[in-house]
C-alpha positions as CSV (number, residue, x, y, z in Angstrom):
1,X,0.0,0.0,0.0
2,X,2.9,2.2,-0.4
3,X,5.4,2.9,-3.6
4,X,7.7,0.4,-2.1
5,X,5.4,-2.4,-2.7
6,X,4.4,-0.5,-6.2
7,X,5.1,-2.0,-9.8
8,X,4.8,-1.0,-13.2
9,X,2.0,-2.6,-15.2
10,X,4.8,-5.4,-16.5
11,X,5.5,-5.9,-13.1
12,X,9.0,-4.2,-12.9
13,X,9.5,-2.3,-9.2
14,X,9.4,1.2,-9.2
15,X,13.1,2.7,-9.2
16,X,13.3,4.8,-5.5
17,X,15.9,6.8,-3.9
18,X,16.6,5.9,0.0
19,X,13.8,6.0,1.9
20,X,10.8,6.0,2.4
21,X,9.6,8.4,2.5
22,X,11.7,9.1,-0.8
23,X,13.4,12.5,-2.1
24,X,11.3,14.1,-4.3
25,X,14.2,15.8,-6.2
26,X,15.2,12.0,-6.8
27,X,12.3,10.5,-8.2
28,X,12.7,8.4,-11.2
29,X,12.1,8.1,-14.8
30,X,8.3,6.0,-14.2
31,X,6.9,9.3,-13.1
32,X,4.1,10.9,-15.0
33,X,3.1,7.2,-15.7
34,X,0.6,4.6,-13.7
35,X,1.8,2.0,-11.9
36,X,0.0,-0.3,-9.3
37,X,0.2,-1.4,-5.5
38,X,-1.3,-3.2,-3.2
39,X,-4.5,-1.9,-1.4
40,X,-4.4,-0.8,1.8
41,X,-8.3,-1.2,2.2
42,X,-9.9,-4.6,0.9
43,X,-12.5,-2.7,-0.6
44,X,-10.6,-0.5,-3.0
45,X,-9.9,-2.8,-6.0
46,X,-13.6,-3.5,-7.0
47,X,-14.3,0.5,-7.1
48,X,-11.6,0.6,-9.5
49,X,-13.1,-1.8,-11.8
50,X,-16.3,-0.1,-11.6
51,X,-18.0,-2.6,-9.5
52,X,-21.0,-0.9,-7.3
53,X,-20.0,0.7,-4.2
54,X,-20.2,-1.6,-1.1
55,X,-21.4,1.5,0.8
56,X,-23.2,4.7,0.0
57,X,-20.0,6.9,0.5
58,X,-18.0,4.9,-1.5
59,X,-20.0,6.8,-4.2
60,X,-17.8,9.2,-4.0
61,X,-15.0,7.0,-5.4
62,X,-16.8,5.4,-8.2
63,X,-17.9,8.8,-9.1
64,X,-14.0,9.9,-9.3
65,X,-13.5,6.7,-11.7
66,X,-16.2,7.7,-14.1
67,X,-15.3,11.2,-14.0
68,X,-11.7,10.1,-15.0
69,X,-12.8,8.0,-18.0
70,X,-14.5,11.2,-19.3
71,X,-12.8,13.0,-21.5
72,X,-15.1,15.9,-20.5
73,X,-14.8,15.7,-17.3
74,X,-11.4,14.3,-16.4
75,X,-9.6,17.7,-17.2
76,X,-11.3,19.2,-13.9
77,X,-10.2,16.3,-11.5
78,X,-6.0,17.3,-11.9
79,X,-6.4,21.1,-10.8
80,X,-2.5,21.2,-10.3
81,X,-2.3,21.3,-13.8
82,X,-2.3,25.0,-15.2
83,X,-4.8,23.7,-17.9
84,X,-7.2,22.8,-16.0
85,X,-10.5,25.0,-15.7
86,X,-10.4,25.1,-12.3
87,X,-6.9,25.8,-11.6
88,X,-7.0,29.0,-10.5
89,X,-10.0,28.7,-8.2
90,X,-8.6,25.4,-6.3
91,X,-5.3,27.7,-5.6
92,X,-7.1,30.1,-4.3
93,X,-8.9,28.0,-2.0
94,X,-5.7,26.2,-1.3
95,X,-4.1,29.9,-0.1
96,X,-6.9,30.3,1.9
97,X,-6.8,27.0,3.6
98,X,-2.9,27.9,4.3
99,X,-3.6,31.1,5.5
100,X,-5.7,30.3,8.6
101,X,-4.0,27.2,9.4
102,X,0.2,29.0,9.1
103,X,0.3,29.3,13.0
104,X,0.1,25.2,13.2
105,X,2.1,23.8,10.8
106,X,5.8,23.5,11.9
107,X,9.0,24.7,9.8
108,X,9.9,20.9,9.9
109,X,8.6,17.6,10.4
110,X,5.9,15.2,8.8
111,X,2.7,15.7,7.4
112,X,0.0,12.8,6.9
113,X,-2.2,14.0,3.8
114,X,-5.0,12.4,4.3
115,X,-7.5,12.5,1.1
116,X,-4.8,14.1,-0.6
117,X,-5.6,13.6,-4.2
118,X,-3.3,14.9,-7.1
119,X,-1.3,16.7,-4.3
120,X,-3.0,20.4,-4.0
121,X,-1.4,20.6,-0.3
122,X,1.2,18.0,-0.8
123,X,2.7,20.7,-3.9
124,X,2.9,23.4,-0.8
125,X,4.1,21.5,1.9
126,X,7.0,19.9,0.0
127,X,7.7,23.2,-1.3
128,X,8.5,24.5,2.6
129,X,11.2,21.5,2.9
130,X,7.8,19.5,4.8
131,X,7.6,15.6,4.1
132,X,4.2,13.9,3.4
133,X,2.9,10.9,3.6
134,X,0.2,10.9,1.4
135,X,-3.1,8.5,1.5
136,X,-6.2,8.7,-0.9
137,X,-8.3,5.9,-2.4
138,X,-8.6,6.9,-5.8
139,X,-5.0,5.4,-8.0
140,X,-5.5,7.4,-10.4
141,X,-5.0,10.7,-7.9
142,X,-2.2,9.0,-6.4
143,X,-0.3,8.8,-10.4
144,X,-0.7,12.5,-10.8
145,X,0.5,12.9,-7.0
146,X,4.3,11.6,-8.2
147,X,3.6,13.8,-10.8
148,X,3.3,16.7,-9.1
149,X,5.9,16.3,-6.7
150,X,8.6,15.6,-8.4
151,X,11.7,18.1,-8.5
152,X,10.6,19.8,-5.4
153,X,12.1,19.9,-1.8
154,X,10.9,17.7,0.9
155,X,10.7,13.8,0.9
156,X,7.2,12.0,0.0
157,X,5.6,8.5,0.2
158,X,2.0,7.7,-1.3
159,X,-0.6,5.2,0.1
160,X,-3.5,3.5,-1.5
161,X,-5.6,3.5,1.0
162,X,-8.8,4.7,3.2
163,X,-9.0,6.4,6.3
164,X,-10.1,3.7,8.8
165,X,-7.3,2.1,6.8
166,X,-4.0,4.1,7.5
167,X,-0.8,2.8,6.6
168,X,1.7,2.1,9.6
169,X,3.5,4.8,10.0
170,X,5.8,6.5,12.8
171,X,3.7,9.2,14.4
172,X,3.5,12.6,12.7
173,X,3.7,16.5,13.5
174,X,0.4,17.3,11.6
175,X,-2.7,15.2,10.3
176,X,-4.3,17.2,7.0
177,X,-7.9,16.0,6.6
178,X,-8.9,18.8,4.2
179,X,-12.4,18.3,2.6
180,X,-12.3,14.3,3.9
181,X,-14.4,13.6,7.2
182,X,-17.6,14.7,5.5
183,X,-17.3,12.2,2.7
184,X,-16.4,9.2,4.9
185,X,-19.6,7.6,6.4
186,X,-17.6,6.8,9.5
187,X,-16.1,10.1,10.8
188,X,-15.4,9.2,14.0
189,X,-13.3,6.1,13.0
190,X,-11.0,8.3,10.6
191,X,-10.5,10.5,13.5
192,X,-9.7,7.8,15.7
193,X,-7.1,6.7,13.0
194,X,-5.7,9.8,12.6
195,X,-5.1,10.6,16.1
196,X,-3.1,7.2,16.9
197,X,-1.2,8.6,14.0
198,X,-0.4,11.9,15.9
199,X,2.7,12.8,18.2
200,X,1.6,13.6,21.7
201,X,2.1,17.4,20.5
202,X,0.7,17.3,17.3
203,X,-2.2,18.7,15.2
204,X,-5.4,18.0,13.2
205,X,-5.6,20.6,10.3
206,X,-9.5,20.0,8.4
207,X,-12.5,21.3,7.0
208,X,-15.8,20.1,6.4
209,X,-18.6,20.9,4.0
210,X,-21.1,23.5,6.2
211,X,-24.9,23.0,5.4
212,X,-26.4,26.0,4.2
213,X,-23.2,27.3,2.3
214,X,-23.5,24.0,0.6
215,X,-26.6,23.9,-0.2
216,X,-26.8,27.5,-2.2
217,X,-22.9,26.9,-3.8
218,X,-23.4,26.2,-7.6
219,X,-22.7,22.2,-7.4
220,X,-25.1,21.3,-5.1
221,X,-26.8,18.1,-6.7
222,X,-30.7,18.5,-7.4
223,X,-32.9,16.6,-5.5
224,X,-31.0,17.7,-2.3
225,X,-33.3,19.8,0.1
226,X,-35.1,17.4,1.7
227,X,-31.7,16.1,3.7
228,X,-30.7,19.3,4.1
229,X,-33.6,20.2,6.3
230,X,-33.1,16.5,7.9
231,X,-29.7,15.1,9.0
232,X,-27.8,16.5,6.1
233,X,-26.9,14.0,4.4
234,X,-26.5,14.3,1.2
235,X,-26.9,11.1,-1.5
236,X,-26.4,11.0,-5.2
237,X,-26.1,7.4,-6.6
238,X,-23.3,6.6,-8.5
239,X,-21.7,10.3,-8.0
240,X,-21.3,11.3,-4.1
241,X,-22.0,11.3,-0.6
242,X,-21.1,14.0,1.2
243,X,-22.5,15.1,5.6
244,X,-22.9,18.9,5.4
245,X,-22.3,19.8,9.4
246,X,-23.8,22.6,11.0
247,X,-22.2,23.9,14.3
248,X,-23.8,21.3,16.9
249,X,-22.8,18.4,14.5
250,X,-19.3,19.2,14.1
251,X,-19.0,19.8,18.4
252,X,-20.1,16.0,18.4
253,X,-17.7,15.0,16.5
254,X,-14.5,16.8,17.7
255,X,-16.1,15.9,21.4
256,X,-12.7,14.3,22.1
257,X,-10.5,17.4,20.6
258,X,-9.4,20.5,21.6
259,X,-10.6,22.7,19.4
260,X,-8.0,25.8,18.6
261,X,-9.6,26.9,15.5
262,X,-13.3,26.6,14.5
263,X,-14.0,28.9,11.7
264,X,-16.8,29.4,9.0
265,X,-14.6,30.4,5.7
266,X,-15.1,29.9,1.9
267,X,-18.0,32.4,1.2
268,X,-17.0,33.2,-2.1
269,X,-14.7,30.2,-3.1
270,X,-17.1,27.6,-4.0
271,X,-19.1,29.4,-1.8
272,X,-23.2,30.9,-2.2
273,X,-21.5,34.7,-2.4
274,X,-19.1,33.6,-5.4
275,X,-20.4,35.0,-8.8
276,X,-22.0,38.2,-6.7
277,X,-18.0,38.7,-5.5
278,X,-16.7,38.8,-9.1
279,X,-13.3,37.8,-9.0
280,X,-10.9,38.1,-5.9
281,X,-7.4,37.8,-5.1
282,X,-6.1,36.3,-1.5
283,X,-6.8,39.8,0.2
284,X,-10.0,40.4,-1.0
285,X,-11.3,36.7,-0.2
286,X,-10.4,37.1,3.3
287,X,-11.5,40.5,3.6
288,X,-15.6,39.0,2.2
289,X,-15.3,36.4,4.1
290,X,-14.4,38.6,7.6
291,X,-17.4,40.7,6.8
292,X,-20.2,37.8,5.6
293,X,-19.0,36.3,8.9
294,X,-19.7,39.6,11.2
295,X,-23.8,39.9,9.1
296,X,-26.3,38.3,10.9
297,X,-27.9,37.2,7.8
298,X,-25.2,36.1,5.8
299,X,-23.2,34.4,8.8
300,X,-24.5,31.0,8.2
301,X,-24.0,31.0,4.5
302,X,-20.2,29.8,4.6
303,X,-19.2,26.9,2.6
304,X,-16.6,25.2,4.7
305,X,-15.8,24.7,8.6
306,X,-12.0,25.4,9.0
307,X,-10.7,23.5,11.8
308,X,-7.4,23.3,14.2
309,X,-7.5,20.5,16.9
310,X,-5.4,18.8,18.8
311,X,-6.6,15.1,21.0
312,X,-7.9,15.9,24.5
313,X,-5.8,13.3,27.0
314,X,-7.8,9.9,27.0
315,X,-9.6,8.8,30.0
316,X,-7.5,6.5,32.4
């Protein structure tokens, strides 16, 4: 479940550098290309072959396949990639993401990138001399990941895996769940994952999709309202699954946590307020955002919760 155990599609070993995790500035000639590895979840290999999902979240996967295999569609999943249509927009988010989370992430150490994709943070967080140890269920995301990070500072391994699934790894400064526990039907049990993962000083840096933000952005599926106004859960067969939280929910959930950082953001970006904003830099974002968040009608209407936590001392 890790590029150790990886091979090209004739079977030939991936050519590594010491490690892991492995130099980025040293990766080798098989990147930019697929290659397989073992699954770290049982579940994973039958979502790749577009069998149906075993559980209603694993939508979410099998939507990522078919959106892949679309020509139409598969140029918005890579958003590293300067073509892409939403490249600009997905580094904006990322900057603000990285903006309200700079006061917990250390100048050295290790980073478990939980649901990282193609590498939006992993890009960053290699680029500040960071290494990650990147997990995500979808292959295909894990291909462009190498992709991405080769050349640049910092040392990386990658993980085909889930999150109740996590590789075995030496603890870890910082656990980067961005955009993850709301699309995992068991939230709890990624966050008891994650935690065993953390050093005794370390730090959970997430967001969550936030209900009524959600529910008014521009990709909100049709058919929707009704769990909205219910427990907010949010199905669409064969595409995604996604929990929108609302304040009470999420306290449930970080129950165990000390919460440093529990902010509505994303008001514009991806957000109800995003066409009506026209377009924004960094500055202008954050300055929206500050003021939506200070209205007493627009308050609620924020896409995302942005969250800094850290695991309260267990009981006995």
């Amino acid at each position: 479940m890790a590029l150790a155990d990886a091979h090209l599609s004739d079977g030939t070993p991936l050519e590594l550098p010491a490690g892991p995790p492995y130099s980025c500035r040293e990766l080798g000639g098989w990147v930019g290309g697929s290659f397989h590895m073992p699954p770290g979840d049982p579940l994973l290999p039958a979502l790749v072959e577009g069998q149906p999902a075993p559980r209603p979240a694993f939508d979410n996967l099998v939507g990522a396949t078919r959106a892949w295999a679309d020509p139409e569609l598969s140029s918005w999943m890579d958003f590293l990639d300067p073509n892409a249509p939403n490249h600009a927009e997905k580094l904006l988010e990322r900057a603000l993401y990285l903006h309200h989370w700079g006061p917990w992430f250390p100048e050295t150490g290790r980073v478990l990138d939980l649901g990282g994709g193609t590498g939006r943070f992993m890009a960053a967080l290699l680029d500040r001399g960071l290494d990650v140890e990147l997990v995500d269920p979808d292959l295909r995301s894990l291909w462009r990941a190498a992709q991405h990070a080769a050349g640049r500072p910092g040392r990386l391994d990658l993980h085909w895996s889930t999150g109740t699934h996590l590789p075995p790894l030496d603890p870890v400064d910082v656990v980067l769940a961005t955009e993850v526990l709301c699309y995992v039907d068991d939230p709890a049990a990624v966050l008891t994952a994650a935690r065993d993962l953390l050093k005794p000083d370390g730090v959970l840096l997430g967001s969550v999709e936030a209900r009524w933000g959600w529910a008014a952005a521009l990709d909100a599926p049709g058919g929707s309202l009704e769990a909205l106004l219910t427990d907010g859960v949010v199905h669409a067969p064969g595409d995604r699954w996604v929990r929108t939280y609302d304040r009470d929910a999420l306290a449930v959930l970080l129950a165990d946590w000390h919460v440093e950082l529990l902010l509505p953001t994303h008001y514009l970006t991806s957000g109800p307020f995003e066409l009506a904003a026209g377009e924004q830099d960094l500055a202008g974002v954050l300055a929206w955002d500050a003021r939506l968040r200070a209205h007493p009608v627009t308050a609620p209407w924020h896409r995302a919760w942005t969250i800094a936590a850290r695991p309260a001392p267990r009981a006995g």
